[in-house]
N, CA and C of each residue as an Amber inpcrd file, in Angstrom:
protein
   336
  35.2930000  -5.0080000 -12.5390000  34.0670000  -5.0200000 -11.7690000
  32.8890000  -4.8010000 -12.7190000  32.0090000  -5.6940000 -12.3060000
  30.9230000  -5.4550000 -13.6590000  29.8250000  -4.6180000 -12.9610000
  28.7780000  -3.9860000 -13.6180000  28.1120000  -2.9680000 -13.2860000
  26.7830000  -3.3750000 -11.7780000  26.8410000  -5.0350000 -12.4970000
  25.7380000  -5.3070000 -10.4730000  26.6040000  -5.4300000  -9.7430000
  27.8830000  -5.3040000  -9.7290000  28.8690000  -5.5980000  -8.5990000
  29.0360000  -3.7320000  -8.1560000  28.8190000  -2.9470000  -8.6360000
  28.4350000  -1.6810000  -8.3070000  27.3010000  -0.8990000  -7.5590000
  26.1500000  -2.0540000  -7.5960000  24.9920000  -1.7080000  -7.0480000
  24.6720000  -2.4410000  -5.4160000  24.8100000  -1.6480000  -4.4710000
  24.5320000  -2.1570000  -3.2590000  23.7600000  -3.7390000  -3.2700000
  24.2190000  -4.7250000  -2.4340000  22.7410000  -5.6870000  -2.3400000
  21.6690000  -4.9910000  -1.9300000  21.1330000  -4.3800000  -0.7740000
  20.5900000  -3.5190000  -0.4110000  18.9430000  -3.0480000  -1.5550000
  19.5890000  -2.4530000  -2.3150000  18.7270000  -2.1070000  -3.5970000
  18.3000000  -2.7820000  -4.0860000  18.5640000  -4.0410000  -4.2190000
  17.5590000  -5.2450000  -4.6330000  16.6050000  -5.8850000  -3.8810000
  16.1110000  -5.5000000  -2.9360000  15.6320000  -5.7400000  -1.5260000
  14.5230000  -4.8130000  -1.5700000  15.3090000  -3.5880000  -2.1390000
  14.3960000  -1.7030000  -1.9180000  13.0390000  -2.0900000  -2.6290000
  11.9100000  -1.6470000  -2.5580000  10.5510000  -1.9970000  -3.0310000
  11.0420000  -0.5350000  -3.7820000  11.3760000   0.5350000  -3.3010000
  11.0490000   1.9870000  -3.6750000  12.4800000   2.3870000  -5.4250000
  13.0680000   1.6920000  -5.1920000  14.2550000   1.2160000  -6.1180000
  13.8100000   1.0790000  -7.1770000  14.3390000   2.6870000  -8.0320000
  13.7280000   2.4390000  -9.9350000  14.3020000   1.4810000 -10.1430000
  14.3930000   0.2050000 -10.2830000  15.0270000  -0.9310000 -11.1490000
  14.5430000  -1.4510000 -12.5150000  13.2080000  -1.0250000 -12.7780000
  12.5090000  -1.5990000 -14.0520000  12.3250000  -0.3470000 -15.0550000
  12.6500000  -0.6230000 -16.2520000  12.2180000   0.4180000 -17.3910000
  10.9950000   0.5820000 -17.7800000  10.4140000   0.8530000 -18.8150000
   9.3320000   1.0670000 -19.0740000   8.6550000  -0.0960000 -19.7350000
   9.4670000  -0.5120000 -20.5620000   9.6580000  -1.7950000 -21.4830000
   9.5630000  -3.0930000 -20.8150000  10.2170000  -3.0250000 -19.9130000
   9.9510000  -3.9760000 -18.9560000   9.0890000  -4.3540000 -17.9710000
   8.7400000  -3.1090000 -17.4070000   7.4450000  -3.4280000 -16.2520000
   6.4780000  -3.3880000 -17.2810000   6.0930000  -2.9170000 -18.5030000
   5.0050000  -3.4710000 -19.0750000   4.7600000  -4.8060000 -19.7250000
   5.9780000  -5.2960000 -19.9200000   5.9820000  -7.0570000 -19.9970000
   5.5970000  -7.7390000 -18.8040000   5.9370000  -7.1590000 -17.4930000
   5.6570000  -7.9490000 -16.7400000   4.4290000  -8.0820000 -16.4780000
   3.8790000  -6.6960000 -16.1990000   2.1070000  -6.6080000 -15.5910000
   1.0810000  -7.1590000 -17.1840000   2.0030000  -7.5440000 -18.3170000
   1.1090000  -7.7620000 -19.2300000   0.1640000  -6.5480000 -19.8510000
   0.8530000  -5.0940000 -19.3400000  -0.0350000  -4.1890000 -20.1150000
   0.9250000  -3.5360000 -21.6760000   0.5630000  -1.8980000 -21.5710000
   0.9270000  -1.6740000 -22.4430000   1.9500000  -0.1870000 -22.2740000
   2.4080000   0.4270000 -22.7840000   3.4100000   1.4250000 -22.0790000
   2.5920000   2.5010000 -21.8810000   1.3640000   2.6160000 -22.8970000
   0.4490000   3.7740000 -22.3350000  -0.2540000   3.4070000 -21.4890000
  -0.4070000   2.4890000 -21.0350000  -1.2340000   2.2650000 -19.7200000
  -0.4470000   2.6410000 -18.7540000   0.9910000   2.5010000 -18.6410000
   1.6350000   2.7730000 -17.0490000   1.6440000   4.6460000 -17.7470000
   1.7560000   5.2030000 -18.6720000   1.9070000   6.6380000 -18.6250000
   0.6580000   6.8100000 -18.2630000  -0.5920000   6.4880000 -18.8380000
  -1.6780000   7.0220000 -18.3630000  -1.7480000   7.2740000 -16.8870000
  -0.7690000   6.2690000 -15.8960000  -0.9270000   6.4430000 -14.4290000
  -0.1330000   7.5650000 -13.9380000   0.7160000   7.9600000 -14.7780000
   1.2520000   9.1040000 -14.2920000   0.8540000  10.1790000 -13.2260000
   1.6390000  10.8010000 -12.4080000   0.5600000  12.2170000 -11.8150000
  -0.4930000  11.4450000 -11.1000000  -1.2900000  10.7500000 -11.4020000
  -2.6950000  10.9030000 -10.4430000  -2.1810000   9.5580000  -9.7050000
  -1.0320000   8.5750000 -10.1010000  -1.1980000   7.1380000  -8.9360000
   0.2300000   7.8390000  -8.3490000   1.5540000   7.4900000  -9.6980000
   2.5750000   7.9400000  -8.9230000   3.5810000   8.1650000 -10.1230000
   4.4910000   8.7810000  -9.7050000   5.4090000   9.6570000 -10.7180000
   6.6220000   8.5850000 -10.7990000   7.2120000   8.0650000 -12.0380000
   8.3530000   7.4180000 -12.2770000   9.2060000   7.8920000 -11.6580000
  10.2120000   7.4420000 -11.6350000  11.5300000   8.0910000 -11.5010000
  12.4680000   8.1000000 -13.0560000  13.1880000   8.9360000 -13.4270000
  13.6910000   9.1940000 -14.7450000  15.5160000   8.5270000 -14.6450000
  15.9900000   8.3040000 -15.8200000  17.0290000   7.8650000 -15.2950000
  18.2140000   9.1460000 -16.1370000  19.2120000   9.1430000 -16.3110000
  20.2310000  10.4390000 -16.5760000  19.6350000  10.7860000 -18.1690000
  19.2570000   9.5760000 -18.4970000  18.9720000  10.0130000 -19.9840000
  17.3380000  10.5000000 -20.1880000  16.4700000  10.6950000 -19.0730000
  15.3710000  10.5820000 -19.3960000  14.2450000   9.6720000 -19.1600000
  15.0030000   8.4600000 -19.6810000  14.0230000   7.3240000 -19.8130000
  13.1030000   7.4260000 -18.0250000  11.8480000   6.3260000 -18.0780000
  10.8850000   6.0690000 -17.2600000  11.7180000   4.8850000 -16.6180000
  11.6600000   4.4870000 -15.1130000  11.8770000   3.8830000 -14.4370000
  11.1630000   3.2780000 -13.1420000  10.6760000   2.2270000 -12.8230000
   9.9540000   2.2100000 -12.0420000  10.1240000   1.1100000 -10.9480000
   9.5920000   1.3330000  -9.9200000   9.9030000   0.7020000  -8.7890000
   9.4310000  -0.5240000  -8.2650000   9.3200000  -1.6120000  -7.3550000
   8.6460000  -2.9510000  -7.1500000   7.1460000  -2.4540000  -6.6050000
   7.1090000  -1.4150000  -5.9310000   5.6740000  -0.7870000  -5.4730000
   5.3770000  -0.5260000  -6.4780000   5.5720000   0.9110000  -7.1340000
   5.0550000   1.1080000  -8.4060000   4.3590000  -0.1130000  -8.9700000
   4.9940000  -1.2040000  -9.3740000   4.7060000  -1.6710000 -10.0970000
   3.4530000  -2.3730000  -9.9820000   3.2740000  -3.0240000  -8.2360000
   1.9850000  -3.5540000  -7.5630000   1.2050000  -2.5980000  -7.5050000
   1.1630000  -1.1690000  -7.5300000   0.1720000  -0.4690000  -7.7930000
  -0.4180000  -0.3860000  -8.9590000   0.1470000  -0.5600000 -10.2180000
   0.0390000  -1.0350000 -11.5120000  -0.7150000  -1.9980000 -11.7740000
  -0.4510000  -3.1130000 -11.1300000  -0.7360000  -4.3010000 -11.5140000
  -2.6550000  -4.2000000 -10.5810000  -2.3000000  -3.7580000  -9.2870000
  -3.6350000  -3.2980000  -8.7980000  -4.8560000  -2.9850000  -9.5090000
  -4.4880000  -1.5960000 -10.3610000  -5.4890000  -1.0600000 -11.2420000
  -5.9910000  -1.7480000 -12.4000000  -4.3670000  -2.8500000 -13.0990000
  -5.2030000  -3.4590000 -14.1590000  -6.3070000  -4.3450000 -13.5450000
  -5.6890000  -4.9410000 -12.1920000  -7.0550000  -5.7400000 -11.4200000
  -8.4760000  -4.9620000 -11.4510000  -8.6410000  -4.3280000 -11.2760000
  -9.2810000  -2.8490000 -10.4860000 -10.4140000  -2.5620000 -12.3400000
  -9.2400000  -2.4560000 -13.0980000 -10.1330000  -1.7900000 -14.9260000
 -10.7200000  -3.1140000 -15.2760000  -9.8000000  -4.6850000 -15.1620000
  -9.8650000  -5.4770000 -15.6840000 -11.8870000  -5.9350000 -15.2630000
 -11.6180000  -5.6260000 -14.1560000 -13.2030000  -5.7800000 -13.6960000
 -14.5850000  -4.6440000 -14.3210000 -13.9760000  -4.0090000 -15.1380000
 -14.5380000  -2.8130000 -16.1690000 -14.7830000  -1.2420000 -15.1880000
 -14.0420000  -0.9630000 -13.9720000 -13.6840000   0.1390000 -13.4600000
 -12.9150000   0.9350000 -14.6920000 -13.3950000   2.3440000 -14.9750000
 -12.0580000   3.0380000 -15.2800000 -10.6130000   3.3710000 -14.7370000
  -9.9880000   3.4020000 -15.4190000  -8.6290000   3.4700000 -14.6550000
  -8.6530000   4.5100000 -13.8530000  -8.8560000   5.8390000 -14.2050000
  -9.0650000   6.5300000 -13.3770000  -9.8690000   6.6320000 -12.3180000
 -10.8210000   6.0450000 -11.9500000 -11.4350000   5.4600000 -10.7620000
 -10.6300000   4.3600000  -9.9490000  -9.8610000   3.2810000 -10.5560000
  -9.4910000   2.7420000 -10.2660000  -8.4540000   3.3420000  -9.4680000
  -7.3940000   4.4480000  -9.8860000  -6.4230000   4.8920000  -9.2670000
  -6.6660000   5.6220000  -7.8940000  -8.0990000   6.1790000  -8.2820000
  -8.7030000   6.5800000  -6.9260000  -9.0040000   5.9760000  -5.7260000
  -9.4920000   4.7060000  -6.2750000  -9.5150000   3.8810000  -5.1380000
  -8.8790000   3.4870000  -4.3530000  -7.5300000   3.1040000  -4.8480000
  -6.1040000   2.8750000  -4.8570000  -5.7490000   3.7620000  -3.8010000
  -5.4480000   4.9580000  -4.4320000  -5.1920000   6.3970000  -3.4720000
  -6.2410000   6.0180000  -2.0310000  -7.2470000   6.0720000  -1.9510000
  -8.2880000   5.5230000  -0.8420000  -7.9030000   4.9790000   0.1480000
  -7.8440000   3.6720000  -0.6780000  -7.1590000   2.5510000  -0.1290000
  -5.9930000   2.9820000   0.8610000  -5.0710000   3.0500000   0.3810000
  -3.6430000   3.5730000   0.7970000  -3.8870000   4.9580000   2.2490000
  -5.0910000   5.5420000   2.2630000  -5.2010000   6.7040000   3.1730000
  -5.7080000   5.7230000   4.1420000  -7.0820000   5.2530000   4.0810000
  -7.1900000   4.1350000   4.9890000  -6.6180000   3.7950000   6.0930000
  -5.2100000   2.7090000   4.7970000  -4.3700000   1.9160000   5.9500000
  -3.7200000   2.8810000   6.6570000  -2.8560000   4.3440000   5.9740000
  -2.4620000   4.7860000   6.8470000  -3.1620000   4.7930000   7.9780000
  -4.6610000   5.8250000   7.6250000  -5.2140000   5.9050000   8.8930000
  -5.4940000   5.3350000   9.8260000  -5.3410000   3.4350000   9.6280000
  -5.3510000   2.7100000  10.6630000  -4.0420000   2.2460000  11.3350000
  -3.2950000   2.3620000  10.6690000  -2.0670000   2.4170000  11.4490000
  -1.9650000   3.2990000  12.4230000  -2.1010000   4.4070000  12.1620000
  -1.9090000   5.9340000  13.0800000  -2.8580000   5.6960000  14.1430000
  -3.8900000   5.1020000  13.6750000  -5.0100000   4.5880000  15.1100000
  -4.1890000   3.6180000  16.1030000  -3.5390000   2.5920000  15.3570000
  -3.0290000   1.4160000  15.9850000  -2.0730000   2.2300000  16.6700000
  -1.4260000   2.9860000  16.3530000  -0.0420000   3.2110000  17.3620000
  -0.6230000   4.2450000  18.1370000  -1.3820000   5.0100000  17.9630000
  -1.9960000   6.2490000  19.2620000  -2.4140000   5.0880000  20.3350000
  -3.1520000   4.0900000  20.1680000  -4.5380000   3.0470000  21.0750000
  -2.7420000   2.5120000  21.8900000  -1.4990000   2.1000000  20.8080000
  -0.5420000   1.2280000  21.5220000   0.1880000   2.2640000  22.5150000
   0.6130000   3.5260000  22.4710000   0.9160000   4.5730000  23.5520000
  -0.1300000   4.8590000  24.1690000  -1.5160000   4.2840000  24.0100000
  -2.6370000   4.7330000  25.3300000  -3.1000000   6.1180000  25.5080000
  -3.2940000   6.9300000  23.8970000  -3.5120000   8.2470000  23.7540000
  -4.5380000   7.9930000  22.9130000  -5.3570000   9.4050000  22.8520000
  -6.1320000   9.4600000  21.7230000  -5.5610000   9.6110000  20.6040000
  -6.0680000   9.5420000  19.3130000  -6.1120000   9.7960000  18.3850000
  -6.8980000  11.5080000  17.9200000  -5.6540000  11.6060000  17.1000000
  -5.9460000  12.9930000  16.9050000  -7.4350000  13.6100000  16.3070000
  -8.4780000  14.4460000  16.2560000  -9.9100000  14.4980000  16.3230000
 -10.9230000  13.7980000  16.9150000 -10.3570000  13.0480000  17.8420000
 -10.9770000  11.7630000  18.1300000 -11.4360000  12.0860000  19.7360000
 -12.3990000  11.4470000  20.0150000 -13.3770000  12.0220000  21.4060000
 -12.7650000  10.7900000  22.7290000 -12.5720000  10.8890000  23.7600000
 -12.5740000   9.8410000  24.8100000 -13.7070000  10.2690000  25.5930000
């Protein structure tokens, strides 16, 4: 049995699924390996694998690729990640609107 015949199909599907190294998601997004550490902590935390190494996920990685959008336009990254973070509260928060309005309740702080 070879080692992808070990790994659920399932997990290849997973957005949240460390599947990429460090080495690799920075080939893909075209950056550099200190650019995805610089995101560390303030966008989102790798996942490590038994030995250590950085691992990262299909989200991760569109959040990545986000910010280089985001700097590439001469934002700092760190602004950029903020926005990001923003962003992301937002949609929650409109979701959580959408499903209170779809059960026909208020929304929590919210006046009728």
């Amino acid at each position: 049995m070879t080692s992808a015949d070990s790994v659920p199909a399932d997990k290849f599907d997973d957005d949240d699924y460390p599947a990429y190294t460090m080495g690799r998601a920075a080939e893909m997004l075209g950056v550099t390996q200190a650019f995805l550490r610089s995101l560390e902590g303030g966008l989102f935390v790798p996942a490590r694998s038994d030995g250590g190494h950085r691992r990262y996920s299909r989200y991760q990685l569109r959040l990545a690729a986000r910010v280089r959008e985001i700097a590439d336009q001469g934002t700092p990254v760190e602004a950029a990640c903020r926005i990001i973070i923003l962003e992301d509260q937002l949609q929650e928060a409109l979701e959580l609107n959408r499903r209170y309005q779809a059960e026909g309740r208020p929304a929590p702080g919210g006046t009728e």
